[in-house]
C-alpha positions in Angstrom: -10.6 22.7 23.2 -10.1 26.8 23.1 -13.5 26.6 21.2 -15.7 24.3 23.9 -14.2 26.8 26.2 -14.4 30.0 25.1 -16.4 30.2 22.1 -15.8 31.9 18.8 -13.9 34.5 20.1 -10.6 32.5 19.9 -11.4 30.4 17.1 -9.0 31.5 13.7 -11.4 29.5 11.8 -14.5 31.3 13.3 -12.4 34.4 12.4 -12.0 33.7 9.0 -15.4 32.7 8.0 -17.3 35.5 10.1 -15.4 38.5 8.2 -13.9 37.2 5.1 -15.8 34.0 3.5 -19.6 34.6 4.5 -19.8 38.6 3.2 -18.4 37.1 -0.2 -21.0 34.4 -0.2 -24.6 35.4 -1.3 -26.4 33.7 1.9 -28.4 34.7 4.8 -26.5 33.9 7.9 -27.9 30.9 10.2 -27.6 32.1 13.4 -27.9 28.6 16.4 -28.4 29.3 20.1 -25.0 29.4 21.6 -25.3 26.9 24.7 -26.5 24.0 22.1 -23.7 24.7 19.8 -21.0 24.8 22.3 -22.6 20.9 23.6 -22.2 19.8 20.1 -18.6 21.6 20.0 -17.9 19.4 23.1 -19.3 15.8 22.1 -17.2 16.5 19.1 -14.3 17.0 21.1 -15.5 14.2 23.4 -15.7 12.1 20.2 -12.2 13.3 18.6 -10.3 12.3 22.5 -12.2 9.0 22.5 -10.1 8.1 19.4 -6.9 8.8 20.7 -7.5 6.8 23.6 -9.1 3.7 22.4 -6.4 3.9 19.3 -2.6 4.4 21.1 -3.8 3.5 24.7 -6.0 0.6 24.4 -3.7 -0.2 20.8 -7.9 -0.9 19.0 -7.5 0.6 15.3 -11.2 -1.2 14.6 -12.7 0.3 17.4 -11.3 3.8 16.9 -12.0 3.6 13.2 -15.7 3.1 14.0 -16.1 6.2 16.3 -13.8 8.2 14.2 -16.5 6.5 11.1 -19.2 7.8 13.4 -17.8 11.6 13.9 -17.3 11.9 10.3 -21.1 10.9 9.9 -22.1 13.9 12.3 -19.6 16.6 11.1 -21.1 15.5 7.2 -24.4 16.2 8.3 -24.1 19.5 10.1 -21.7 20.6 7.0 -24.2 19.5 4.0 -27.5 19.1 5.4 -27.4 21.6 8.8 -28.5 19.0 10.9 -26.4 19.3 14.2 -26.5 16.0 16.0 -25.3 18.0 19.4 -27.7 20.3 19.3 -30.3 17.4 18.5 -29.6 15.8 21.7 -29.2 19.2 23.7 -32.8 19.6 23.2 -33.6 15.8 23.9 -31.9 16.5 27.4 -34.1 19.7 28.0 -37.0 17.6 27.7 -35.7 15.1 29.6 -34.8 17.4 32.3 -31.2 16.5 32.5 -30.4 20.1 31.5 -32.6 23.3 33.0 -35.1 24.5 30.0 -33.9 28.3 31.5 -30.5 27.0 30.0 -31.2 28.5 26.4 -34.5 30.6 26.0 -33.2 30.5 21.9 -33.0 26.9 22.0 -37.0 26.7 23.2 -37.8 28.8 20.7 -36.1 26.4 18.0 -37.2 23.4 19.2 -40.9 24.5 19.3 -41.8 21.5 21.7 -39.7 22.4 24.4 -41.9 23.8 27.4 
């Protein structure tokens, strides 16, 4: 939750891997637009608190075992492959106008097909 809301800043983790784990590492950075990343921070989130609820409130292991299966699937494929489901469907909803294109200016210039 203190990362949806106030970025990296607060993050320990962010921390961590900014100024002691990446200079060791022999790797360019990767730098993503900020607004996209903080969406995908919050479906996480979003994901993680739809859990709980369907698990202790509604008492459905199944059911939270599937959307727990299903963030599992989208935190494995933004930490091997770098393919950020969030950020995927930020773009989709710029094109789909749900979210202004002004939004991220670095996000138009990623997804090349955003006008």
């Amino acid at each position: 939750l203190c990362r949806v809301l106030f970025g990296p800043k607060l993050n320990l983790e962010a921390w961590i891997t900014l100024f002691l784990i990446v200079p060791i590492l022999p790797l360019d950075p990767v730098y993503v637009p900020g607004p996209a990343k903080r969406f995908a921070q919050l479906c996480g989130l979003a994901f993680s608190f739809t859990v709980v609820i369907i698990r202790f409130v509604f008492d459905l292991k199944e059911a939270a075992y599937w959307v727990a299966s299903a963030l599992f699937i989208a935190s494995s494929l933004e930490g091997v492959f770098s393919i950020c489901l969030g950020c995927v469907g930020f773009a989709i909803m710029i094109l789909m106008g749900i979210i202004p294109a002004d939004t991220c200016h670095k996000c138009r210039m990623l997804f090349h097909t955003i006008k």
